[in-house]
C-alpha positions in Angstrom: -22.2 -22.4 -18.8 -22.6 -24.5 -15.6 -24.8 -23.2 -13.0 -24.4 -23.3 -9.3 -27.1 -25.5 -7.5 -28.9 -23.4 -4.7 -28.8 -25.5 -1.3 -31.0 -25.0 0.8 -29.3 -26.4 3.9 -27.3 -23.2 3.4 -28.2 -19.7 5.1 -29.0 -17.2 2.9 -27.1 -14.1 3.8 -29.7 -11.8 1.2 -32.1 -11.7 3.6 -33.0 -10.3 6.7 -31.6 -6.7 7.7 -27.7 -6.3 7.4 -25.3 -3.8 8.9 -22.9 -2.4 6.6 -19.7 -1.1 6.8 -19.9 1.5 3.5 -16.8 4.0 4.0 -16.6 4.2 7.8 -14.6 2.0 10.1 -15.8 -1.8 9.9 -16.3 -3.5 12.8 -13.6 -6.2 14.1 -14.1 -9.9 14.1 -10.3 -11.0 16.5 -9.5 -14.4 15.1 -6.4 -16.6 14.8 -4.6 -13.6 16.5 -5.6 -11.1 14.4 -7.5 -8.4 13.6 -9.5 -8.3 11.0 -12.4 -5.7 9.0 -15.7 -7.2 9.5 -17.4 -5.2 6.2 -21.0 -6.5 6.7 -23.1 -8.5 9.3 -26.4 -10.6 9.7 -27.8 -13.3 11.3 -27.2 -15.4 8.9 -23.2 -14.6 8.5 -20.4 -11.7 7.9 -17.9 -10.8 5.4 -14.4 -10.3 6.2 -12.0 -8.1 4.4 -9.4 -9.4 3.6 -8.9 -12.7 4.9 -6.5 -13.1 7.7 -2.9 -13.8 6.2 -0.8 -16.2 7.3 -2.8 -19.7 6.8 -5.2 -20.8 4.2 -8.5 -20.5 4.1 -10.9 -23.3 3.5 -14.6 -23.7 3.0 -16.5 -25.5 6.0 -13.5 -24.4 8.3 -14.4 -24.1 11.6 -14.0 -20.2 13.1 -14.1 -18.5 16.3 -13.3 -15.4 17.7 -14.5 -12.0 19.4 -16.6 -9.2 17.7 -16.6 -5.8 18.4 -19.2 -3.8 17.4 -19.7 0.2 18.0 -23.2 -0.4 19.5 -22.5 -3.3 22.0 -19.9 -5.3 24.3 -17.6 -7.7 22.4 -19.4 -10.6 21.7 -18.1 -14.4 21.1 -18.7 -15.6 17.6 -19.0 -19.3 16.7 -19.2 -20.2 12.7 -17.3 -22.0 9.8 -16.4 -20.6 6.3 -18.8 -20.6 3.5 -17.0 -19.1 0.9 -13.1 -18.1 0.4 -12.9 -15.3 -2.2 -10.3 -13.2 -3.6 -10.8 -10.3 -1.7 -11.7 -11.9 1.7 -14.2 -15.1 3.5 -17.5 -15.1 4.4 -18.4 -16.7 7.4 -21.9 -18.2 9.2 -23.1 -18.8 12.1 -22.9 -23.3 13.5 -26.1 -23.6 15.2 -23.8 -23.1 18.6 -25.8 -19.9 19.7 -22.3 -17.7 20.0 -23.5 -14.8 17.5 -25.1 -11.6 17.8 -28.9 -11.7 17.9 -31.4 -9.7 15.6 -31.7 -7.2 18.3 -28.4 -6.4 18.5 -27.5 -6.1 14.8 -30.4 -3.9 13.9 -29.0 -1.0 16.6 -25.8 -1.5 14.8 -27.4 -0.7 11.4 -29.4 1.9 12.6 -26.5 3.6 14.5 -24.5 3.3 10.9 -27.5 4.6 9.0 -27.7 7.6 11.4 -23.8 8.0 11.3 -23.8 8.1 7.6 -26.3 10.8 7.3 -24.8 13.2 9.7 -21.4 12.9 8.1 -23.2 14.0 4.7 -23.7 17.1 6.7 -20.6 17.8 8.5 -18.5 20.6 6.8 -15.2 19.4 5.6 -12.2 21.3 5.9 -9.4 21.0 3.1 -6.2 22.3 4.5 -2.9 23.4 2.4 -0.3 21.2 2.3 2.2 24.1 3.6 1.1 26.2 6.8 1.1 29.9 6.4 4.4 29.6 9.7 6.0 27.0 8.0 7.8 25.7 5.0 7.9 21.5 6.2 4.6 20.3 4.5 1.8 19.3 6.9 0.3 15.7 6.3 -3.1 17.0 7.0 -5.4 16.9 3.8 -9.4 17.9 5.6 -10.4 17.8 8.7 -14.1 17.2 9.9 -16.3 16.5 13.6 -15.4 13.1 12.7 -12.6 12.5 10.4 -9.9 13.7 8.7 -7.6 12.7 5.9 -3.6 12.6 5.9 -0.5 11.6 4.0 1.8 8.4 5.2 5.2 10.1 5.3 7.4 8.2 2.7 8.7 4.6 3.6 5.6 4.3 6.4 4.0 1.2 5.7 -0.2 1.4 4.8 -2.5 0.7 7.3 -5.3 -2.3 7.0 -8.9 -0.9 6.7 -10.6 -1.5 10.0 -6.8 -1.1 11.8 -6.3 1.4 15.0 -4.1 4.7 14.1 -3.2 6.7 17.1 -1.5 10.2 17.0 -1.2 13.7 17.7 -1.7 17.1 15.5 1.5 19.3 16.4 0.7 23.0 15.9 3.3 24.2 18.1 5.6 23.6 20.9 2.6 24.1 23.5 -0.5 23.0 21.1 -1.3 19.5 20.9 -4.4 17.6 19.5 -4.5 14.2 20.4 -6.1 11.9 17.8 -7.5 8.3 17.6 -9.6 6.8 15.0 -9.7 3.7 12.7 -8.7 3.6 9.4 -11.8 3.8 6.6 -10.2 3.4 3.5 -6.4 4.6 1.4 -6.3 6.2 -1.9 -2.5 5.5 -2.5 -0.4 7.2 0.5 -3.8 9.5 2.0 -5.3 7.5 4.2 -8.9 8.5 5.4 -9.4 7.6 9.3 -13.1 8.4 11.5 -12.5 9.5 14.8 -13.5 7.9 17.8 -16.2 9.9 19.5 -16.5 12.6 20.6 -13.9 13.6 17.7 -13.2 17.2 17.1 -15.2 19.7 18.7 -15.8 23.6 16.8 -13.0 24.9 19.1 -10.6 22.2 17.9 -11.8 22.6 14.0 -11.9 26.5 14.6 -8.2 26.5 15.4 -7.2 24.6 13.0 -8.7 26.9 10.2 -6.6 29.6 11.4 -3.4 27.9 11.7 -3.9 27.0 8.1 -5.1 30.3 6.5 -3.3 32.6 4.7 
């Protein structure tokens, strides 16, 4: 079996701290007009997923674009492609400078370490698909402080991971909950979103319970 030569003019992405997307809303790398999920970040590169659609993809490409990341302003990135996979590219930095610094990424992975525990703490709600008022089914699967899950209504197309899904929660006539969050993941047509902050607050949650129990 051949082997793959290490090169060690090439940046090795296994080091050094990384800030991981692991089911919560990636961060956004805008490039050639598009959004797209940024699913982990270093120094020494990021992973995109999936690859931008609509040109090819080649390694050494050149790249630029904006980041956003939760913890700081959007920030120009400078890099090229090192690897095209199946699922998505991985890009480094080109020496210009235009990249987030150490500082910077490490209060993004600590802010994502911290995020990740609190939601392992958070009660989640599941709701019934039919209201106790009501015979049209509710899209609404759970609800949390910062996320909730929900059915596409049939012939709705499926968000991208990372994408921007604004909204409102309906109760009645005069009862309206605004919602706006980014899309974490889909498990066929229930598509799991996290809330922008503040997200839900225990009056918000509370209501909702009630308007759901039998």
């Amino acid at each position: 079996m051949a082997g793959t030569r290490w090169d060690p003019s090439q940046p090795d992405r296994r080091t050094g701290p990384r800030a991981e997307y692991r089911r919560t809303a990636p961060a956004r790398l805008d490039v050639a007009g598009q959004a797209c999920a940024v699913r982990d970040l270093s120094t020494n590169g990021l992973r995109v997923e999936p690859a931008p659609p609509g040109r090819a993809w080649y390694a050494g490409q050149a790249v630029s674009g904006v980041l956003h990341l939760r913890t700081s302003p959007p920030t120009p990135v400078a890099g090229r492609v090192l690897r095209v996979g199946h699922t998505g590219l991985v890009i480094v930095p080109n020496g210009s400078g235009a990249w987030p610094g150490a500082g910077v990424i490490e209060t993004e992975r600590r802010d994502l370490q911290r995020s990740q525990r609190d939601r392992r703490h958070e009660p989640r709600f599941p709701l019934p698909m039919f209201r106790p008022s009501g015979t049209a089914p509710s899209p609404l699967r759970d609800v949390s402080a910062t996320g909730l899950r929900y059915a596409l209504p049939p012939g709705d197309p499926v968000p991208a991971a990372g994408s921007v899904i604004e909204g409102e929660v309906r109760l009645d006539p005069a009862t309206v909950i605004p919602i706006r969050g980014r899309v974490v993941r889909h498990t066929d047509r229930e598509i799991a979103l996290a809330l922008d902050p503040p997200g839900l607050g225990p009056d918000v949650l509370a209501l909702l319970q009630r308007r759901f129990s039998w």
